[in-house]
N, C-alpha and C positions, 0 to 999 in steps of 0.2 A: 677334534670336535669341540664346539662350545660348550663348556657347559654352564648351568644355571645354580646362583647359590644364593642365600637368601643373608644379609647383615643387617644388623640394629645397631644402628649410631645414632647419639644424640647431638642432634643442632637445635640453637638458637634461631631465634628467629622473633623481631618484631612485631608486636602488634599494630594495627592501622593506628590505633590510638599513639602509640609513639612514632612511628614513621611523623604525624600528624605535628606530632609538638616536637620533633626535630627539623620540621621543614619550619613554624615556627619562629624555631631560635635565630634560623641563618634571615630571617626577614628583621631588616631595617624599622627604626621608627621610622623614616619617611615613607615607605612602602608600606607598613602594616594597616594604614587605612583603606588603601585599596583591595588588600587583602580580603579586609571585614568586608568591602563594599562587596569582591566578587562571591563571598559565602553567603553574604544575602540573598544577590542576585538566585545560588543556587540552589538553594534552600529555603524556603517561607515558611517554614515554623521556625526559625531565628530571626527574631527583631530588638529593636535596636531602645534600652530602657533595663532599667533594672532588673537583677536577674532572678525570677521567680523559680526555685526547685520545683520539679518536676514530682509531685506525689508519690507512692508509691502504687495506690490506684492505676498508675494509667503506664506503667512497666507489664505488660502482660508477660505473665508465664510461659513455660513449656507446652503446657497442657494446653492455655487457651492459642498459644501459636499453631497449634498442631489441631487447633478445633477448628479455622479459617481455612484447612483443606476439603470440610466436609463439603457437601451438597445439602443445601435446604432450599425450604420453600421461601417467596419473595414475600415480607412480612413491613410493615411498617411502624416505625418509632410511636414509643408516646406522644400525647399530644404535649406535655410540658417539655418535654427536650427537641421534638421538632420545630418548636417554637426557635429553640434555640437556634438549631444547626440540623441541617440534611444532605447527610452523606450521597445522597442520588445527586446532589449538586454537583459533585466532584466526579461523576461519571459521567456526562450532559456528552462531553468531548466524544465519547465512544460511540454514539449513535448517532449526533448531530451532526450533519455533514457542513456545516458552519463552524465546525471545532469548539462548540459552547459558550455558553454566555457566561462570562465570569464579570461581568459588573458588579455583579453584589462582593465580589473579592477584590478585585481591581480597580475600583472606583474607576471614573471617565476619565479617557485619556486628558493628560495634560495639554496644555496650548502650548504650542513649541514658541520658546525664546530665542532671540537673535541673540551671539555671546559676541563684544565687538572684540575682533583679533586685530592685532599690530599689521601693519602694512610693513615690510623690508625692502631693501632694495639687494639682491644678490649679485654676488661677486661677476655671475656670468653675464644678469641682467644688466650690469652697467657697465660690460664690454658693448654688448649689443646694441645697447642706446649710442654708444658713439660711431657705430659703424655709418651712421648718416652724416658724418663726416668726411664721410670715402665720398667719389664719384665712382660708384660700382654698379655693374650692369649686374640682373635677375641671379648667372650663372655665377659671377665673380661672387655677389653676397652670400650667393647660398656654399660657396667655398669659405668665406669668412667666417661665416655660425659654424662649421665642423673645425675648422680651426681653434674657437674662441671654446667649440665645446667639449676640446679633445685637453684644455687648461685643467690642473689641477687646480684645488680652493687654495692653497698657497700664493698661483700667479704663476707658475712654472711649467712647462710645454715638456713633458718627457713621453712622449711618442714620438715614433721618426716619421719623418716625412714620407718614407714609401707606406706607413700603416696608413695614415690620414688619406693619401691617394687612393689606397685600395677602398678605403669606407666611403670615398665617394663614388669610388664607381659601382660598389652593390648599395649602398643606401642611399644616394642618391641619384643615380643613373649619370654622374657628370665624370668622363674623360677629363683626367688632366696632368700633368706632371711635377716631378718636385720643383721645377723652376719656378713655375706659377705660382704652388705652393707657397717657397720661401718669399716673395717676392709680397703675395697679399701679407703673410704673416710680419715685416719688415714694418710693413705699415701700420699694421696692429701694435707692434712692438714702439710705437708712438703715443698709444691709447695713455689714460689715465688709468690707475698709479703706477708711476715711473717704473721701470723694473718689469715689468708683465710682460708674459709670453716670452721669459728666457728659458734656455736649454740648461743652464748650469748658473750656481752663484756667484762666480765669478763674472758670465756675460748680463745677469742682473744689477749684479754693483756697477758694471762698467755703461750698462745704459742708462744709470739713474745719473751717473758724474756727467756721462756725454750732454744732459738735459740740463746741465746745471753752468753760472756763466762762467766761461772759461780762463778763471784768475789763475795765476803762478801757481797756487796750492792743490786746486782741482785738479791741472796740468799734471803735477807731481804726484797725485791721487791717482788720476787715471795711469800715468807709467809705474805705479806699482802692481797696482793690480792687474794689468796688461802683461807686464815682465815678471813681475816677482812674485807673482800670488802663491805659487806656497812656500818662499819665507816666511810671506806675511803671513798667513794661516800656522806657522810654526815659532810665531813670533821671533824670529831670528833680524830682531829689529837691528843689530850692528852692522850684521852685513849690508842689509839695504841703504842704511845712513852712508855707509862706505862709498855703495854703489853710483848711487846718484850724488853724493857731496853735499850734504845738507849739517849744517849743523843741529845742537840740541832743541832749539827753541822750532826754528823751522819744520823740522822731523815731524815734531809735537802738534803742530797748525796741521799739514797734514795729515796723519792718524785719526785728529779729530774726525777730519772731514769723514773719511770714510767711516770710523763707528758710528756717525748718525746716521747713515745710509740706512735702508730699511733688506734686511734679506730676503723677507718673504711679503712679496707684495699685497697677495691678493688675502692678507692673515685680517686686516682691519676691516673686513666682509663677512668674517666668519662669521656663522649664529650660534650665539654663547646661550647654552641651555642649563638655563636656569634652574630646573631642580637641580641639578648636578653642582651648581656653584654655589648653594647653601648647605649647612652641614647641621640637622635636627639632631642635638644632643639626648642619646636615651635615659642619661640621669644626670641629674644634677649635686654637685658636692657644693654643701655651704661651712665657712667657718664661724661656729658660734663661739668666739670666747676662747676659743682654742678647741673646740671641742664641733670634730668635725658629723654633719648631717648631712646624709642620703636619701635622696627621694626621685621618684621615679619620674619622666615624663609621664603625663596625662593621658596623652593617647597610646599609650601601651597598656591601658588598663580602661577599654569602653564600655561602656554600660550595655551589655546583652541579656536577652533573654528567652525561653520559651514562650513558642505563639502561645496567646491565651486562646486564638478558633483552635486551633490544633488539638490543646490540651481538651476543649470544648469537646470538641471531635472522638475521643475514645471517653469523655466520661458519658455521652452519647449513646455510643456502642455499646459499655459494657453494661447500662441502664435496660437494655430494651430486651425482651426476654426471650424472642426470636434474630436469627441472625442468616440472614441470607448470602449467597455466593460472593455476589459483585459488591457489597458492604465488606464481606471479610477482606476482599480483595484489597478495598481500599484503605481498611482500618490499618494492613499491612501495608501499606506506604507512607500511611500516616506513622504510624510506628517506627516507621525506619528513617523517616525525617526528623519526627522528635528525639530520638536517640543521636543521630548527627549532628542536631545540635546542641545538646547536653554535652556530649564529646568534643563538640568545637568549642564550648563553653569552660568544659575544663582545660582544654589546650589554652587558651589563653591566660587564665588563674594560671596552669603551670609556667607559664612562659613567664609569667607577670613572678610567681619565687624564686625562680630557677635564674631570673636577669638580676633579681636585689641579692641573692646569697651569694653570685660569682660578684658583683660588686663590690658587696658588703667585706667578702673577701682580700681582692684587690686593694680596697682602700684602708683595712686594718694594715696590710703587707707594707705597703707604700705610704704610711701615716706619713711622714715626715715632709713627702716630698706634696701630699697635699697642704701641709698647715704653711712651707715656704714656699712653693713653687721652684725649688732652688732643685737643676737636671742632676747634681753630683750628690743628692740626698738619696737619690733611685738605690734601690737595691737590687743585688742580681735576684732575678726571680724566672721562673720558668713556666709551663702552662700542668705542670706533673705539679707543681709547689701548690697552685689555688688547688687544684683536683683533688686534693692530699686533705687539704683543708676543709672543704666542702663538701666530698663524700660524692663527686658526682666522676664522671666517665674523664680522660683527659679529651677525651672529641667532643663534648658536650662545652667543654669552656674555651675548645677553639672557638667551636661555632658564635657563642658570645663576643671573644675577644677579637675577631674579623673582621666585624662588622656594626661591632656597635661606639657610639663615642657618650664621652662624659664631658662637661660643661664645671669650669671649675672658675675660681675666681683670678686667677691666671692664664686661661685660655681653653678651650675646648681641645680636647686631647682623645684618639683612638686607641680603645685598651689595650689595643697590640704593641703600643709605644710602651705602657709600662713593663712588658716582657722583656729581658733579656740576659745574659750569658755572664757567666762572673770572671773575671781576671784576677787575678793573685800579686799580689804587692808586696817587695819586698820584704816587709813586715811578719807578711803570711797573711794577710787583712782581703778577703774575697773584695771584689769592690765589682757592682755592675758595668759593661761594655758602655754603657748610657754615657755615666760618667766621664769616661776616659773620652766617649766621642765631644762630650761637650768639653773639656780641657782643650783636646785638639784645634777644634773648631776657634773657641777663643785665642789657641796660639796663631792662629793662622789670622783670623782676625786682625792681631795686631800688630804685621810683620811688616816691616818696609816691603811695598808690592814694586820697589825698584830692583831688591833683595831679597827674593821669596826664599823664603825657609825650604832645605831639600827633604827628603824624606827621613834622610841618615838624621839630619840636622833636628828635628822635628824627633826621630827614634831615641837620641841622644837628650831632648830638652823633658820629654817624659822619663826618661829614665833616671834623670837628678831629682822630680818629683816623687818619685818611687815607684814607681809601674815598673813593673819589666813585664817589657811588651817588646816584640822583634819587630824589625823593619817592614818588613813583609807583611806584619799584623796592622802597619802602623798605614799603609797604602791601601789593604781593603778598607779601613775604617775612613781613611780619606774618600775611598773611590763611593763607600754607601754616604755617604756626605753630599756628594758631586761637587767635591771640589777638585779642580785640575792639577794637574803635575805643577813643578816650581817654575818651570819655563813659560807655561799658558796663563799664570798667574802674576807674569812681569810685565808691569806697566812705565811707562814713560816718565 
């Protein structure tokens, strides 16, 4: 049998108020104005102006929360406060089968403005425009557009011809076969820009050379890529030389040719979205003299406040010395409006200490590397190290350092870069992962690329500097680099 028994545990548990200013934290300056815009929208006792404290007047009690359940009789305000404000205004919606008159809140709608948008031309759109280059009957065209719209934004065809046959014959009711198929797509594969409508990038490279005039070097172009494309792709540029007979200089003319080739055709069509290609820094670091100052973006710190009708609104109620049903009713939404946005008001201030102490933090840790900009000045640091420092949660200072960037006189930089892992140096001298990447980076830099440094080579060349760091260690740090193996990085 089951039985029933009764435990007391204690859990934790958030309050909305923090839930509130932990969502908050993970919001962007670029995004925190939309943010403010939609708390507007959802809330009308928060506007947009200095922030006036909220009395203690107009915080009703226990008592008076619990008097808004009575039943009374239907009484009306003074006449000096209805001058002001009338709560029955705010009920208009519940009887008016028009859903009330809020002009006197709402002022008259706005005159809608035209906003002018960019005109583009897209990557599909300017296949379709040259289909009028075909002589193509009604049935053939409308095989052409399913073709042209089965293209990835790349320029690349990876559906097979029996899926494109099936989608004509339930979307468009047209019978037909892969012959026809390949045969329209063939001529498409003519369209502008070169390369479009291939299956693979090797038959992309090879239709951009076919268009191209057919001198000795193209010639010699096209039979690598035709024969030898994964040498080429594995750069095992000797064997090839071997194969065809070319000497050094020759080789060289065509290699060219082909890296100017474009891989991905249909990529100079793309629409580049532009919030995403700027980067709003949440603070800013100046050096003064040596002597480094932090100061926050602007709009991380907007000017809000409590409505002044709102507040208007319960000094109203608690003036009038009867108090009926559908007034309590409403006072109690008023109430729970203005309290939401006191709460959203302090969630902002919190967000607005909570982003300058984990700064302020970061940039005392990492003095050095803001007064030089110099990457081997970084110290190893972890996200337990600011936490430690600051007295705050370690998930409170991810959330900051995720997603927020600083703007310095060096570059704008994401706090997440100054995070990282210490390595040990002969010495016994901790030294940050940063450092060592930025060593690497400049050996690699400045290697003979006919000569590329191997890994071992590179394991070896930090280890006279005094790292000891393993091969192995030496290859993840390449590979978060993205720089390639020694072989992908030998050039001609």
């Amino acid at each position: 049998m089951l039985k029933q028994s009764q435990h007391q545990r204690l859990l934790q548990k958030l309050s909305p108020q923090q839930i509130q200013l932990m969502k908050l934290l993970q919001v962007p300056t670029a995004n925190l104005e939309e943010r403010i815009k939609e708390e507007l929208e959802e809330n009308p006792a928060l506007e947009v102006g200095n922030e006036d404290n909220l009395p203690d007047e107009y915080n009703l009690d226990d008592n008076a929360t619990d008097e808004f359940e009575s039943d009374g009789e239907e009484v009306e305000l003074s006449n000096d406060t209805a001058e002001k404000v009338d709560l029955d205004d705010f009920l208009r919606h519940e009887d008016d089968e028009g859903g009330g008159d809020y002009g006197d809140y709402y002022g008259d709608a706005e005159e809608k403005q035209s906003t002018p948008v960019s005109v583009e031309t897209s990557f599909h759109e300017y296949l379709l425009d040259q289909l009028g280059m075909l002589e193509l009957d009604d049935r053939s065209h409308a095989i052409a557009e399913q073709i042209i719209g089965s293209f990835d934004e790349d320029g690349y065809l990876r559906r097979e011809p029996t899926s494109i046959v099936d989608d004509l014959a339930f979307g468009r009711n047209i019978n037909t076969n892969m012959d026809e198929v390949m045969d329209i797509l063939i001529s498409i594969q003519q369209f502008d820009p070169p390369g479009v409508g291939a299956w693979t990038l090797q038959e992309c490279l090879l239709l951009q050379l076919k268009r191209m005039p057919q001198t000795r070097d193209v010639k010699n172009a096209i039979s690598i890529i035709d024969k030898h494309f994964n040498e080429f792709i594995k750069k095992h540029y000797d064997k090839i030389q071997r194969q065809l007979g070319l000497n050094n200089e020759d080789f060289k003319e065509v290699i060219n040719v082909i890296i100017k080739l474009n891989p991905k055709p249909g990529a100079a069509f793309a629409v580049v979205n532009k919030a995403e290609s700027y980067v709003i820094p949440d603070f800013f670091v100046f050096n003064n003299n040596g002597i480094l100052e932090l100061s926050l973006n602007s709009k991380n710190a907007p000017e809000l406040r409590v409505s002044e009708g709102y507040k208007e609104m319960m000094r109203a109620y608690e003036r009038s010395e009867k108090k009926d049903k559908r007034q309590r009713e409403a006072v109690l939404f008023i109430k729970q409006k203005l309290d939401s946005a006191k709460w959203f008001i302090d969630a902002i201030k919190q967000r607005q200490h909570t982003l300058l102490h984990t700064m302020q933090a970061i940039m005392d840790f990492q003095k050095e590397f803001f007064l030089t900009g110099d990457d081997t000045t970084l110290k190893p640091m972890i996200l337990k190290d600011i936490a430690q420092v600051t007295d705050l949660d370690v998930s409170t200072v991810s959330r900051v350092a995720n997603s927020k960037f600083v703007q310095t006189e060096f570059g704008t930089y994401k706090l997440k870069y100054f995070f990282s892992e210490a390595l040990q140096t002969e010495s016994g001298e901790e030294v940050s992962t940063r450092e060592v990447k930025s060593i690497l980076s400049e050996i690699i830099g400045g290697e003979n690329k006919r000569k590329p440094f191997s890994d071992e080579k590179l394991t070896d060349m930090l280890q006279e500097k005094g790292y000891n760091i393993a091969r192995r260690t030496v290859a993840k740090y390449r590979e978060q680099l993205n720089i390639p193996v020694a072989r992908l990085r030998k050039e001609l």
